[in-house]
C-alpha positions, 0 to 999 in steps of 0.5 A, a space after each residue: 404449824 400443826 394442820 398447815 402443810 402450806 406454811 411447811 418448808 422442808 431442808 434437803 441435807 440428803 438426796 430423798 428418792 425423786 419420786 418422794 420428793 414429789 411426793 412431799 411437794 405435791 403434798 404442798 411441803 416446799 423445798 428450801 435452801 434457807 436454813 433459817 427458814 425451815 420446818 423439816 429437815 431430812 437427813 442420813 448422817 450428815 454432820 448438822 449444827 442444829 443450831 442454824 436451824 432456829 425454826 426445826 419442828 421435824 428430823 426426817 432420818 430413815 435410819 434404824 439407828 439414831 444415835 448421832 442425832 445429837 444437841 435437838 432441843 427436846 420439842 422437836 420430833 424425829 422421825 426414824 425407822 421404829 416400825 419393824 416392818 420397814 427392816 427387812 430390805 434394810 437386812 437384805 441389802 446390807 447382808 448382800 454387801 457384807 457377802 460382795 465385801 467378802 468376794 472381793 477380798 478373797 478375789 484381791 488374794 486367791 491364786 489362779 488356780 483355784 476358785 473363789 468358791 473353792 476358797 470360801 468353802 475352806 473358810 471359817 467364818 467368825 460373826 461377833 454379833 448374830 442379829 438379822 443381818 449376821 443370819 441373813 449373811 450367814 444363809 448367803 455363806 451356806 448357799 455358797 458351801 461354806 461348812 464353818 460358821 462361828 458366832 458370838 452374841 451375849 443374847 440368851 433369847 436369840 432366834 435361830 431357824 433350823 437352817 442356823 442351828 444345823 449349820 452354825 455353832 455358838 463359840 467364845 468370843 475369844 475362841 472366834 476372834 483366834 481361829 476365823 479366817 473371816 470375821 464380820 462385826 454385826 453389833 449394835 452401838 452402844 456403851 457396850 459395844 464401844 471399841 470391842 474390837 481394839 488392840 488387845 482383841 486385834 491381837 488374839 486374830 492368830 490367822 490374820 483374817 479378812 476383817 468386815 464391819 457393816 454395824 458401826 464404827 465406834 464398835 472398832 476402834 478405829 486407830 486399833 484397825 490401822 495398826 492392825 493392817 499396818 502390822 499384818 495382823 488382818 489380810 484385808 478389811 472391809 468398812 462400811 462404817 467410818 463414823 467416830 473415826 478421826 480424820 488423820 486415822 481415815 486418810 491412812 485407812 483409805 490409803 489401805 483401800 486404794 493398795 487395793 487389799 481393802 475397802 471402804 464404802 461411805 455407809 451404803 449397805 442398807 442402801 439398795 434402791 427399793 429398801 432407799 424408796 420404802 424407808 424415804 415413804 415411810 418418814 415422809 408419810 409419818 410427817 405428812 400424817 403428823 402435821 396434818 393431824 391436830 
């Protein structure tokens, strides 16, 4: 297979961006709909039995995480967003959406006679977690006046710039969770990280907030959540990760989302057009690359 790009066929699980698409075809790589038949699969992070695909060379998957790639036998290569390069649109879009998510939670709430700015500006903001995504977030929150920003990280050797040091301060997690009126979960997933924010954690939130998490669902736990806005201990939350989530707990969440005090959108904050167009380029270069390589 290696060097012959004619003989490649390649399974959509996913839309690709058009324009790679063609990319891939002129290339000679061709579509097929036949899983038995295919070299290449590409894919987000779709539920896949790899199992149907008996022929799998390549995982196309431009993601930063691939942690729910599960079950590949070990001669098959995945191709994912390891080049940092590639990360800073993925930063900036889901940054955005975690700012779009916290404007609308206030807008579902606010009186009429005062602003969504003049809110915000009265806001605490907890971040659990203060990687790219968080700071970028964080410059987004100031730029709109906010004066209280609070974050927690367990990493000693995290970079802030001089923007993040005048106007965010480091606090305990459980002193966060307490006093913020907004509190975004921006975690990596790991055995760590898994169900950080449970019961216990929904407990301690004494000013019921407004709830985000953009980072992974296993990092919530999930029926946690579900008592928590059924009891009143969050105002509103908004999901952009569902993931470990059990069907009859995501029915009741999107029941919440449709009373219309919460969202739930299906992983798209690292989804604006050209971050989607850049990452489809990269994976679909590294694959041309691989197979015509000998």
């Amino acid at each position: 297979m290696k060097g012959d790009l004619e003989s490649m066929k390649i399974y959509y699980a996913a839309n690709i961006s058009p324009g790679i698409r063609k990319i891939l075809l002129h290339s000679r790589i061709k579509d097929t709909c036949d899983k038995a038949k295919a070299h290449a699969i590409y894919m987000h992070f779709e539920d896949i039995d790899f199992s149907e695909f008996p022929n799998l060379k390549y995982v196309l998957c431009p993601a930063t995480n691939i942690n729910h790639l599960k079950n590949l036998k070990k001669d098959i290569k995945i191709i994912y967003l390891d080049n940092k390069i590639y990360l800073f649109k993925y930063v900036q879009s889901t940054a955005e959406m975690c700012m779009w998510g916290t404007l609308n939670l206030l807008k579902r709430t606010h009186t009429q006679q005062y602003g969504l700015l003049d809110e915000l500006n009265d806001k605490i903001v907890g971040f659990v977690g203060f990687g790219r995504i968080a700071q970028q977030f964080a410059r987004m929150l100031i730029g709109f006046g906010v004066k209280n920003i609070y974050y927690y990280d367990p990493n000693p050797y995290l970079y802030l710039s001089n923007m993040e040091v005048r106007y965010v301060t480091f606090i305990d997690f459980n002193t966060l969770l307490e006093f913020s009126d907004i509190i975004s979960i921006n975690c990596t997933a790991d055995v760590i990280t898994k169900d950080l924010i449970s019961d216990d954690e929904f407990d301690i939130m004494a000013k019921q907030p407004y709830f985000i998490n953009t980072s992974r669902g296993s990092v919530v736990n999930g029926k946690a959540l579900l008592r928590a806005v059924s009891y009143g201990k969050i105002t509103g939350f908004y999901l952009d990760v569902i993931d470990s989530y059990d069907n009859e707990t995501l029915l009741e969440l999107y029941k919440y989302a449709k009373s219309g005090h919460s969202f739930i959108t299906q992983h798209i904050a690292g989804k604006g057009r050209l971050s989607r167009e850049s990452t489809d380029l990269y994976v679909a270069e590294q694959l041309i690359k691989d197979i015509r390589s000998d």
